[in-house]
Backbone bond lengths (Angstrom), bond angles and torsions (degrees), N, CA, C in turn:
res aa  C-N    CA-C-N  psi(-1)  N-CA   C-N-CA  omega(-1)  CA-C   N-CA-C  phi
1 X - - - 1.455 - - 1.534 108.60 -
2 X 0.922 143.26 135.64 1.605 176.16 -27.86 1.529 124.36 99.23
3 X 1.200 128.13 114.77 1.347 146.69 153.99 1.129 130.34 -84.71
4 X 1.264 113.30 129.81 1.861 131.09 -160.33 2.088 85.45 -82.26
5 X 1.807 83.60 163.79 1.711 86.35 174.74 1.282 111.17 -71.85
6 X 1.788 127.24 -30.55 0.952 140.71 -157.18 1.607 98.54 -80.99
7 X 1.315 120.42 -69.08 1.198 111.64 163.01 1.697 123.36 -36.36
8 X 1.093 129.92 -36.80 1.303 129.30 167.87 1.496 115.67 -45.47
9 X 1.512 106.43 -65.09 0.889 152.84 163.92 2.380 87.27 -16.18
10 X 1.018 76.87 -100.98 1.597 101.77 -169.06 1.467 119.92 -40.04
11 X 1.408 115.60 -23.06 1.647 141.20 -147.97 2.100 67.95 -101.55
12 X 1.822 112.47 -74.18 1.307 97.41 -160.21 1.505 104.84 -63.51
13 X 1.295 152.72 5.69 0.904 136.45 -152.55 1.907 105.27 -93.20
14 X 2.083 89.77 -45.82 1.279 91.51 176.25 1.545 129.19 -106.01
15 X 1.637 109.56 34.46 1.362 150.53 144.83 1.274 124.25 -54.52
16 X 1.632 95.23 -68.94 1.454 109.82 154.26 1.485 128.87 -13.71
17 X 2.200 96.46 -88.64 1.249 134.45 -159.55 1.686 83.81 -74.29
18 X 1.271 145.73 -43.28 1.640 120.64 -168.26 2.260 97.88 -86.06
19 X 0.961 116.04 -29.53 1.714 109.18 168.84 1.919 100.54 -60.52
20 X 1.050 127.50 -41.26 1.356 104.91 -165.77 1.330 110.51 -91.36
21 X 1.760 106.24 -2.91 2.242 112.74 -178.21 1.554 82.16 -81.69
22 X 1.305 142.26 -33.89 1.777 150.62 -143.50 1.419 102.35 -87.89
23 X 1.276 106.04 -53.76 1.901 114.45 -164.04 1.521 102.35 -129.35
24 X 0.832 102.24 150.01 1.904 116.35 -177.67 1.502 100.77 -116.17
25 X 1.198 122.82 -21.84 2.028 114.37 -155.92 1.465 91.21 -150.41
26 X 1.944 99.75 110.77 0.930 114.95 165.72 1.566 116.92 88.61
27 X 1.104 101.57 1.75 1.840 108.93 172.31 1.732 117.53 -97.12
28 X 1.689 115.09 -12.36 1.198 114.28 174.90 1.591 98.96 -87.17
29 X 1.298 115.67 -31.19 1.361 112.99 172.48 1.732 120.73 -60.24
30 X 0.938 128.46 -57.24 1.587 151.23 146.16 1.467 111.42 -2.35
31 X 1.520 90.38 -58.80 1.253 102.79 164.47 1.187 142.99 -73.18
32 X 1.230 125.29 -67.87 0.869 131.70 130.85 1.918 129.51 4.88
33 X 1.323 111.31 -44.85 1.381 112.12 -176.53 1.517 107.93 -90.55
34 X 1.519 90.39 -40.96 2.063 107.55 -164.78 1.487 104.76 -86.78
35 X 1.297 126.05 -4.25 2.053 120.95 -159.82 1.217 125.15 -57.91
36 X 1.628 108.70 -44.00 1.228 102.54 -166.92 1.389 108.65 -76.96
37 X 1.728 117.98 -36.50 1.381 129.98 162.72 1.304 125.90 -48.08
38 X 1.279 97.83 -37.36 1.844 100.35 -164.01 1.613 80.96 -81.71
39 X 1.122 142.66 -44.19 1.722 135.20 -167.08 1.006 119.77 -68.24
40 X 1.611 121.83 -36.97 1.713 114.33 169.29 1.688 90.63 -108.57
41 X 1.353 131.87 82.38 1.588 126.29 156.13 1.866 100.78 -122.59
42 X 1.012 83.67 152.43 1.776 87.89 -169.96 1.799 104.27 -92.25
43 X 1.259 112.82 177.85 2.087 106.94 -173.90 1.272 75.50 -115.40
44 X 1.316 164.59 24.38 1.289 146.05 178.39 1.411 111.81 173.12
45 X 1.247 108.40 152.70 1.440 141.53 -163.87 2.310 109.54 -71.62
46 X 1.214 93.16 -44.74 1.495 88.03 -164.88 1.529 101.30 -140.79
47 X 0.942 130.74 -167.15 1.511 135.93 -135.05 1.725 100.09 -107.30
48 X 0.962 89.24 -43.70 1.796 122.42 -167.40 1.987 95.44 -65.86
49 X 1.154 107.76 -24.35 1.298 119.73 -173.03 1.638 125.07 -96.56
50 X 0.983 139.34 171.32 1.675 135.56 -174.34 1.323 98.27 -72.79
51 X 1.915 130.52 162.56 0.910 143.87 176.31 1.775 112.81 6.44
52 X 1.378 118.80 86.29 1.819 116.00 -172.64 1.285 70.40 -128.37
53 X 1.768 121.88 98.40 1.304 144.65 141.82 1.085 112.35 171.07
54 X 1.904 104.59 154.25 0.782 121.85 -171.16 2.059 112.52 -50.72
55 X 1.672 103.98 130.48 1.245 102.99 -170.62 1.287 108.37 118.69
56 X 1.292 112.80 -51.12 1.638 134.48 -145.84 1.590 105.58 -73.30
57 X 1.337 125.53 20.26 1.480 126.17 -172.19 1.609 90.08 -119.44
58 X 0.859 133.22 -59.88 1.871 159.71 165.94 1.716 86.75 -21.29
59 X 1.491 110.50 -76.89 1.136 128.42 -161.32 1.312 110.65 -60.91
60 X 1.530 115.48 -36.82 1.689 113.26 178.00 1.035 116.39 -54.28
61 X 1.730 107.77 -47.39 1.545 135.55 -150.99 1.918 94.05 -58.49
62 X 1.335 95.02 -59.40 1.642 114.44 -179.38 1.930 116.71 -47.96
63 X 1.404 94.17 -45.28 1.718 94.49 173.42 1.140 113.14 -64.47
64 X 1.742 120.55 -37.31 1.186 117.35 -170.19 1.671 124.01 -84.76
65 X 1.435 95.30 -7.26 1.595 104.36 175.86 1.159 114.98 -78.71
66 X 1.723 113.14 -35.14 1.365 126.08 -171.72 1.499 107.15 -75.23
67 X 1.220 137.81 -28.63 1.423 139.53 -159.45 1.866 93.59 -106.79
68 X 1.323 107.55 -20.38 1.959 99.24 178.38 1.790 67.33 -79.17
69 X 1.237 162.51 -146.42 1.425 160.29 -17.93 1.197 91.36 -116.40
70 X 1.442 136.71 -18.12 1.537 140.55 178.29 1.142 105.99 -86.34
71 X 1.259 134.93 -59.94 1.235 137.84 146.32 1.243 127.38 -5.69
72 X 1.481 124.73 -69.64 1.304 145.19 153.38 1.211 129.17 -34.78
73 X 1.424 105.54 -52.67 1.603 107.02 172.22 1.528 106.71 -82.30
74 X 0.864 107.39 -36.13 2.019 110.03 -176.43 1.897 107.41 -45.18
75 X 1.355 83.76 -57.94 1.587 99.54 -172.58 1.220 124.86 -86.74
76 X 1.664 112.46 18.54 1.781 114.99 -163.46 1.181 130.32 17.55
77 X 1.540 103.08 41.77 1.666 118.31 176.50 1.826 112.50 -75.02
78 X 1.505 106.81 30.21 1.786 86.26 175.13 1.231 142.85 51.64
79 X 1.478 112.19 0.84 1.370 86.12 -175.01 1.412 121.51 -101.84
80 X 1.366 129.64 174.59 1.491 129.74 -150.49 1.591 89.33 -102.18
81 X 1.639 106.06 137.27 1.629 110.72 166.87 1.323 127.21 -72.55
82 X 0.816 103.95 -6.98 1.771 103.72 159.46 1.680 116.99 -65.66
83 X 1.105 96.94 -57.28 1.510 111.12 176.79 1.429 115.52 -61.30
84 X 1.361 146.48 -34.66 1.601 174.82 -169.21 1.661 74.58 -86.24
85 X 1.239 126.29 -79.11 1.269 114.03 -158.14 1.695 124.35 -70.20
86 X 1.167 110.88 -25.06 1.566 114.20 -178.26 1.817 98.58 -90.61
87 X 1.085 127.09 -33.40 1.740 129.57 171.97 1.876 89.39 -70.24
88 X 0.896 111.23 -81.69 1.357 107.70 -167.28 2.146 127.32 -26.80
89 X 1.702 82.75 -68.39 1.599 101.53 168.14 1.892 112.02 -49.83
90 X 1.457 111.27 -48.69 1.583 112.32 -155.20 1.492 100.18 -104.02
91 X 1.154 109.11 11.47 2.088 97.76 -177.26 1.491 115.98 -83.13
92 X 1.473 121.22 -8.31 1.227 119.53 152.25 1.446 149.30 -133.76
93 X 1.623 80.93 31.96 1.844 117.23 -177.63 1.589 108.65 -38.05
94 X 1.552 110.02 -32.76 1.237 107.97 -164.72 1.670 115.93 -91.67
95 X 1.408 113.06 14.36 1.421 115.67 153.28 1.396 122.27 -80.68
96 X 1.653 106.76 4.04 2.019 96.17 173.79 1.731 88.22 -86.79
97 X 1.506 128.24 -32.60 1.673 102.85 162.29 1.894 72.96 127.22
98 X 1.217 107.81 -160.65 1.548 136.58 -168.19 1.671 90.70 -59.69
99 X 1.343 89.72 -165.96 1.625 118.70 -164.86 1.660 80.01 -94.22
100 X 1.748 115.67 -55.40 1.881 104.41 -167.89 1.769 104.19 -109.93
101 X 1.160 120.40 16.67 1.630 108.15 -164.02 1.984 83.08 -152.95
102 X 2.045 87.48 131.50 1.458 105.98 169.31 1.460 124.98 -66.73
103 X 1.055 144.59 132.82 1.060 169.90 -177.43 1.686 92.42 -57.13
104 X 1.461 113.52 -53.80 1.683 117.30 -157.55 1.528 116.79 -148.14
105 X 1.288 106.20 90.11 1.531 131.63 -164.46 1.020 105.40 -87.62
106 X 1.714 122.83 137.94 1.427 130.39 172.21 1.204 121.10 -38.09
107 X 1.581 127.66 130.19 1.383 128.71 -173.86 1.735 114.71 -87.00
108 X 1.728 103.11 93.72 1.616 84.01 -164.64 1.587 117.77 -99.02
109 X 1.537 106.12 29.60 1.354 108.21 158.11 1.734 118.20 -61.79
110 X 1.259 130.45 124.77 1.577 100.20 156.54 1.305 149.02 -91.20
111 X 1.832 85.64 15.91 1.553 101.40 176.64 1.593 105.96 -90.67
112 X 1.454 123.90 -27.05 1.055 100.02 -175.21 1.282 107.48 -93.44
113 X 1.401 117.55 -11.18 1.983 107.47 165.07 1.140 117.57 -57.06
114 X 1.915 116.52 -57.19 1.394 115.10 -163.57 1.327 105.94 -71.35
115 X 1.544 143.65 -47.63 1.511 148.56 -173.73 1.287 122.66 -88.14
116 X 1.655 126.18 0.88 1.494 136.65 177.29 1.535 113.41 -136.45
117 X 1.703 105.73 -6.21 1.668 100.67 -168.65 1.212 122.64 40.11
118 X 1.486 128.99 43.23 1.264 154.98 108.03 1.162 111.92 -30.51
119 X 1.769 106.70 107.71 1.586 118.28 177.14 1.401 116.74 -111.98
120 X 1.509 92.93 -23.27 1.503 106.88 -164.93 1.785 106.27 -140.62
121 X 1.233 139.77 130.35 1.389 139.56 161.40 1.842 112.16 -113.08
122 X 1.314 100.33 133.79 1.367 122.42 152.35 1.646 115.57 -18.90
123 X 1.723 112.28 98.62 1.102 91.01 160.64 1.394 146.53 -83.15
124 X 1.240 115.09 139.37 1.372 118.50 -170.35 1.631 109.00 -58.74
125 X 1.226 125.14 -48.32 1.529 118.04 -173.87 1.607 106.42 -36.75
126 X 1.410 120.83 -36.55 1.516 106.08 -158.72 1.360 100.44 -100.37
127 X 2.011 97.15 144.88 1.402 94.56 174.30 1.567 134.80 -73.42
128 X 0.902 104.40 151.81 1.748 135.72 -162.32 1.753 105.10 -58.56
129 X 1.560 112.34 114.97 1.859 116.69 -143.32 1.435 64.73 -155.00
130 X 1.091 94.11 151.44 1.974 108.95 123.14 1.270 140.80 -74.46
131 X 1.085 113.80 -178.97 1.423 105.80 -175.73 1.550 119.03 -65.17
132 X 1.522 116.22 -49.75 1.679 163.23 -144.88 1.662 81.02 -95.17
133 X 1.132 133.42 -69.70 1.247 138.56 165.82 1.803 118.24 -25.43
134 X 1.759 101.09 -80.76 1.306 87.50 177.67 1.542 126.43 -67.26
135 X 1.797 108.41 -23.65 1.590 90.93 157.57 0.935 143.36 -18.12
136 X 1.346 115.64 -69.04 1.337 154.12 -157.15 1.641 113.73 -86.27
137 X 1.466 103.29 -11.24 1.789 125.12 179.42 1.151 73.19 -108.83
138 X 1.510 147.33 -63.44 1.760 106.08 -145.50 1.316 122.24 -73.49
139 X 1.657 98.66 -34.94 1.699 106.94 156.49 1.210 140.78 -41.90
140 X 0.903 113.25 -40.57 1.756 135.52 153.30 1.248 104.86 -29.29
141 X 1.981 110.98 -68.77 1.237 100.90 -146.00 1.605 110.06 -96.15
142 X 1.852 106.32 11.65 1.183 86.52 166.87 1.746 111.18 -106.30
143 X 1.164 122.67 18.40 1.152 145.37 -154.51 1.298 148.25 37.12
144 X 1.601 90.30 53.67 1.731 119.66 -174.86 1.632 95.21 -57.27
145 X 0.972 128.81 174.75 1.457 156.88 169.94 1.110 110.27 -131.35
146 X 1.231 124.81 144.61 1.462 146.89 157.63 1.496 126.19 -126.09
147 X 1.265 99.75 153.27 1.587 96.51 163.27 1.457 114.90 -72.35
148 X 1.165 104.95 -176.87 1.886 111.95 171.66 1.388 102.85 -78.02
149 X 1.527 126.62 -42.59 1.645 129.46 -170.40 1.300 97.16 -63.82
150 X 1.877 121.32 -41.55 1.688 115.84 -165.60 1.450 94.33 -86.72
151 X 1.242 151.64 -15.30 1.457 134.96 -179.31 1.442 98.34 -85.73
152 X 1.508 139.49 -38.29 1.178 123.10 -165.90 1.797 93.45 -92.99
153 X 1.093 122.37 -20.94 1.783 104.83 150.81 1.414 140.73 -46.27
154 X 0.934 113.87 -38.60 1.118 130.31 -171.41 1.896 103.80 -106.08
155 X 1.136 115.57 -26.24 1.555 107.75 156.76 1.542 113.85 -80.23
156 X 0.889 131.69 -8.07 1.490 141.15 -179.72 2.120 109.39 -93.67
157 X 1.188 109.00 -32.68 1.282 137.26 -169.29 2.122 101.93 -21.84
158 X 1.322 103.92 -41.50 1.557 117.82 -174.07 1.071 105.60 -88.91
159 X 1.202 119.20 -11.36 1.849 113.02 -172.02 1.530 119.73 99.13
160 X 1.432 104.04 144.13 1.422 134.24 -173.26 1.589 116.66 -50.53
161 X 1.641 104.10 -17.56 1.508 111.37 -148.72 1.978 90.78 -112.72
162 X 1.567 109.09 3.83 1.612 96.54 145.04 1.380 120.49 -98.80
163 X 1.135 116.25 155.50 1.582 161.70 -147.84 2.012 84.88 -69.80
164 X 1.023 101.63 -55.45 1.527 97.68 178.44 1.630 136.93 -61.05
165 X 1.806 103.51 -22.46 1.190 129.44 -162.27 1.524 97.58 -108.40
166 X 1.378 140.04 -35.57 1.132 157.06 -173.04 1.559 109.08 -39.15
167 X 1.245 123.25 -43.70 1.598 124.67 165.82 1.593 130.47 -64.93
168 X 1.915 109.33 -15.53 1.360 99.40 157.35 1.338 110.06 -92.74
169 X 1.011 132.07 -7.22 2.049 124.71 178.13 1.364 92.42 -48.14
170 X 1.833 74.66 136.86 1.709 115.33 -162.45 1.399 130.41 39.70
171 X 1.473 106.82 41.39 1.430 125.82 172.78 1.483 108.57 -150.57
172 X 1.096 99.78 6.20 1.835 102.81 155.44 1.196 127.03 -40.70
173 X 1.400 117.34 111.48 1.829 114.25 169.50 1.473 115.48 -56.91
174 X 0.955 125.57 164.18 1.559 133.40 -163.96 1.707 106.62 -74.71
175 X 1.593 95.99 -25.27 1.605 81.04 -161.20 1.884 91.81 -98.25
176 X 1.428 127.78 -0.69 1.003 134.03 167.03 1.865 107.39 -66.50
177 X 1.178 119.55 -66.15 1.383 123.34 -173.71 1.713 109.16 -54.06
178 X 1.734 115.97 -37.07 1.386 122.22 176.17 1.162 120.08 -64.23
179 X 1.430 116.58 -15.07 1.528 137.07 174.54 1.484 100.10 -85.92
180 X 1.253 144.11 -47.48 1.235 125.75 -115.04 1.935 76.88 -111.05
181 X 1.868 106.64 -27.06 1.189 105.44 -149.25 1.679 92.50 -98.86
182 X 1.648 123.23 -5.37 1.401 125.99 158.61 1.506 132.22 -80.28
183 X 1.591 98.70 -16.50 1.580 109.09 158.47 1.186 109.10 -71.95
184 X 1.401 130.95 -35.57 1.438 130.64 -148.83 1.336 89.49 -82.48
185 X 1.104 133.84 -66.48 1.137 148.31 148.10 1.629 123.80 22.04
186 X 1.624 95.75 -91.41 1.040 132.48 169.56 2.051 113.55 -48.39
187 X 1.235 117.62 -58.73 1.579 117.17 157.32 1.244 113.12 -52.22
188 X 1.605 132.09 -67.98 1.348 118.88 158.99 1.477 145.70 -4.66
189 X 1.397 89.27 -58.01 1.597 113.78 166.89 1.885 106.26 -60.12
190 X 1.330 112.54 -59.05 1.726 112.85 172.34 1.168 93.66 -57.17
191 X 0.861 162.42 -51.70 1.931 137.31 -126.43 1.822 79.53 -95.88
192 X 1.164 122.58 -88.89 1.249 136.75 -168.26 1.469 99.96 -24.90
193 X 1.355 126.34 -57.12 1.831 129.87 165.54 1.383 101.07 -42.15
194 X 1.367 135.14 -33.43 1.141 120.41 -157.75 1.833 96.86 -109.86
195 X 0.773 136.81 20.14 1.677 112.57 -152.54 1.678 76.66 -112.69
């Protein structure tokens, strides 16, 4: 799957316009530094995987915001759209990579494109984070704020069942589990499109 410029185009536009309704301080900057990157960066590595194209990080971010607000209203779980929108939009910001170095560099093997659908590999220059991690560092450094519910959302973002996350099970904030269970979701939805 493949993304038009226009679609690119349109996906960052209202990326944009819902990050600046979310955060007031330090999100025009954010922007501003990360845009053209953060708009064509892909959510995944290989083909076989959710959004692995250019665009395809923008586009996750957006499915997954839309299905936490369905979620929310479905289940009269309370929670405030601000919060749905800044957990939702920023929980995997940190696959465009550093402030000066990409996160996910063209894969120019052609064995592992044509026989692994490997489009994209991990660059090695940057140091070795998680995902939830460098999020949560890039935010920092442009000096987003969070609540405590949206920082442990967005550190939770991959699931309960890593080694790092394992000490909040069954003390998940609400808008953490609505996240975790709108990604799930949301990939679900690709695999089944794809099978």
């Amino acid at each position: 799957q493949t993304m038009s410029i226009d679609e690119i185009e349109n996906n960052w536009n209202v990326f944009q316009k819902l990050c600046n309704k979310a955060v007031k301080d330090g999100m025009d900057e954010l922007l501003e530094s990360l845009g053209e990157r953060l708009s064509t960066c892909p959510a995944s590595s290989r083909l076989d995987q959710y959004s692995a194209y250019p665009g395809g990080l923008v586009q996750h971010s957006l499915d997954v915001t839309s299905t936490m607000s369905k979620i929310n209203q479905s289940h009269e779980l309370g929670l405030e759209m601000p919060s749905i929108l800044r957990a939702g939009l920023l929980h995997d910001i940190g696959k465009v990579g550093s402030i000066e170095s990409d996160y996910f560099v063209p894969q120019n093997s052609d064995w592992h494109r044509e026989k692994l659908g490997q489009m994209f590999k991990f660059n090695d220059d940057l140091n070795r984070m998680s995902t939830s991690h460098r999020s949560l560092c890039l935010l920092q450094e442009f000096g987003i704020t969070l609540s405590p519910n949206e920082w442990v959302a967005i550190q939770l973002a991959a699931g309960s069942h890593f080694e790092e996350n394992r000490f909040y099970v069954g003390h998940e904030p609400t808008l953490a589990l609505t996240l975790q269970n709108a990604k799930a979701m949301v990939i679900h939805k690709f695999k089944i499109g794809n099978s």
